[in-house]
C-alpha positions, 0 to 999 in steps of 0.5 A: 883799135886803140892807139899806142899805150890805149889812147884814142885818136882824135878821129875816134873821139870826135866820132864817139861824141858825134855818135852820142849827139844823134842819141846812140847808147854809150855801149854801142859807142863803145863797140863802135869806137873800141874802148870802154863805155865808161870812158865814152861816158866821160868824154861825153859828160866832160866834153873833154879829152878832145885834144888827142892826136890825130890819126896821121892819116887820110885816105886818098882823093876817091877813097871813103872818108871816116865821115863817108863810113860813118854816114854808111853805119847810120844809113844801116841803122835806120834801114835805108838800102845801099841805092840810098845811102850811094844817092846821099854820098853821091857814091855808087851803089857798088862802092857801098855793097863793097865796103859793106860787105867787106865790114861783114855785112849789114849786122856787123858793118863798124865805121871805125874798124873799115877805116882801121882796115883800109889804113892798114890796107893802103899801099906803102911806099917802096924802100929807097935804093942804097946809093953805093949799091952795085949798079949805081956805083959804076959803069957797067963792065963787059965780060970778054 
């Protein structure tokens, strides 16, 4: 989940380092995330390699955030039921079944590949009309 040429995002850093802060093994990170637990380690130890660019995009107001799915994994992690994880959001508990189950479930749930999975999934603006086409260049002629 890597971006052009094998770069991480700064999304995907900043959420590798704040993973490594509460403690989470480097493996894991790296499973999270999608990259090598070597390279996890370095940014980690370094504190380096942040100035990555960003993703490009956000979801829309109402939609999960990285920080809001991130949230959702930890809760999992530590056990806490979908009415509690919804009651920390402030989020339905249908909202949190749903995405959860959509990630593949409470054992397979990955925050980064939900946000990878929803940008991928979000509408995309329709194609532009050409301006000569044949409707718009003239009136229209009645046969007769």
């Amino acid at each position: 989940m890597q971006g052009k040429h094998g770069h991480l995002s700064r999304e995907q850093k900043q959420l590798a380092l704040r993973l490594h802060a509460r403690g989470w093994r480097l493996v894991d990170i790296a499973k999270e995330i999608g990259c090598s637990a070597p390279m996890v380690g370095v940014m980690a130890r370094s504190g380096r390699h942040l100035d990555a660019k960003p993703l490009g995009w956000k979801p829309r107001q109402g939609c999960l955030t990285i920080d809001e799915r991130e949230q959702i994994l930890l809760g999992i992690n530590r056990g806490d039921t979908f009415t509690a994880i919804a009651g920390q959001l402030g989020r339905t508990v249908s909202t949190i079944s749903r995405e959860v189950k959509r990630g593949g479930g409470r054992c397979e749930y990955s925050a980064w590949r939900a946000h990878e999975r929803a940008r991928q999934q979000t509408r995309r603006p329709k194609p532009v009309q050409r301006a000569s086409g044949r409707l718009l260049g003239g009136g229209a002629r009645r046969g007769g």
